[in-house]
N, C-alpha and C positions, 0 to 999 in steps of 0.2 A: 732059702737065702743062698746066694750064688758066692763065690770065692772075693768076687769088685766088692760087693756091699760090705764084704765082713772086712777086707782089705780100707774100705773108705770109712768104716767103722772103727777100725783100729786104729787108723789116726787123728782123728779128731777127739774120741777117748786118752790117748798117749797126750796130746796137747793139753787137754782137758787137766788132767791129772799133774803134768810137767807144771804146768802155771799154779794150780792150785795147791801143790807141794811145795813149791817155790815161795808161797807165801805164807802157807801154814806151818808146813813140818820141817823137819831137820834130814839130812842125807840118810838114805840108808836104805829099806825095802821098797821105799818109791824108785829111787836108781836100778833097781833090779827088773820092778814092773815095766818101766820105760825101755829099758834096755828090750826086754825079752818081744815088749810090743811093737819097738825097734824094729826084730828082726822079722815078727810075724809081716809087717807093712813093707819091709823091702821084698820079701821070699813071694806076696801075691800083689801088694799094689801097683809097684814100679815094675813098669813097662820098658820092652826095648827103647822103644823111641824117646822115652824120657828119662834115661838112664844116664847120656853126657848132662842135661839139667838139672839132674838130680844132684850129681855125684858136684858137680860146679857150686850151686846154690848149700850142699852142704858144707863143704869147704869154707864158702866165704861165712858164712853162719859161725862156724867154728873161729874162723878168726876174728872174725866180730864182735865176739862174745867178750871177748877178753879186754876189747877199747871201751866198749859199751861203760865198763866198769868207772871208769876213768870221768864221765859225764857227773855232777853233782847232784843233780835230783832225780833227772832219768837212769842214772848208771845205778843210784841207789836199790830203785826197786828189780832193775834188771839183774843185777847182782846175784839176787837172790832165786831169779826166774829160771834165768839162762841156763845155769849148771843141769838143770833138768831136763828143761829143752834137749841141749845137746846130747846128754845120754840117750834120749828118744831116739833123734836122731843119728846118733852113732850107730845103735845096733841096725838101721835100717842101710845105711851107710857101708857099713861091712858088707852087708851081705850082697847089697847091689853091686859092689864094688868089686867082690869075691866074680859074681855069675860075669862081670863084664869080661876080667882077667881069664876066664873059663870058656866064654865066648869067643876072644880073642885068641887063645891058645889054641881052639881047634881049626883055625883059620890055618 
């Protein structure tokens, strides 16, 4: 199994789990698993070239998240989704976010 697979493995697992603790459990060790899958998904999924898309698309996600709420049937369920989501997303965030400023800097 090569670094791509375990990288396109790891996010659809982190989603997996983000959605599905979003409507079963309560905050806590699921935030930590998202988080950590996070960072494993940004350190080998995300690629140069998709790193201003990524780092874009995570942003607007983030702030999304928080209108979403505000919707009465949809914000409902999202409510409870999102918060996980974006943990996911954040740890992967950081860290692509980290190599671009490190990228950047040795320019």
């Amino acid at each position: 199994m090569n670094w791509e697979t375990i990288g396109k493995w790891a996010f659809i697992i982190g989603l997996v789990i983000a959605v599905l603790a979003g409507l079963f459990f309560q905050p806590g060790w699921a935030i930590w698993v998202l988080a950590i899958l996070g960072v494993i998904v940004g350190l080998i999924n995300v690629t140069v070239e998709e790193t201003r898309g990524f780092l874009l698309a995570s942003i607007a996600l983030t702030l999304s998240a928080t209108a979403l709420n505000t919707i009465p049937v949809i914000g409902t369920v999202f409510k409870y989704i999102l918060p996980f989501v974006v943990a996911f997303v954040a740890g992967a965030t950081i860290v692509v976010a980290l190599k671009e400023l490190f990228q950047t800097a040795r320019k």
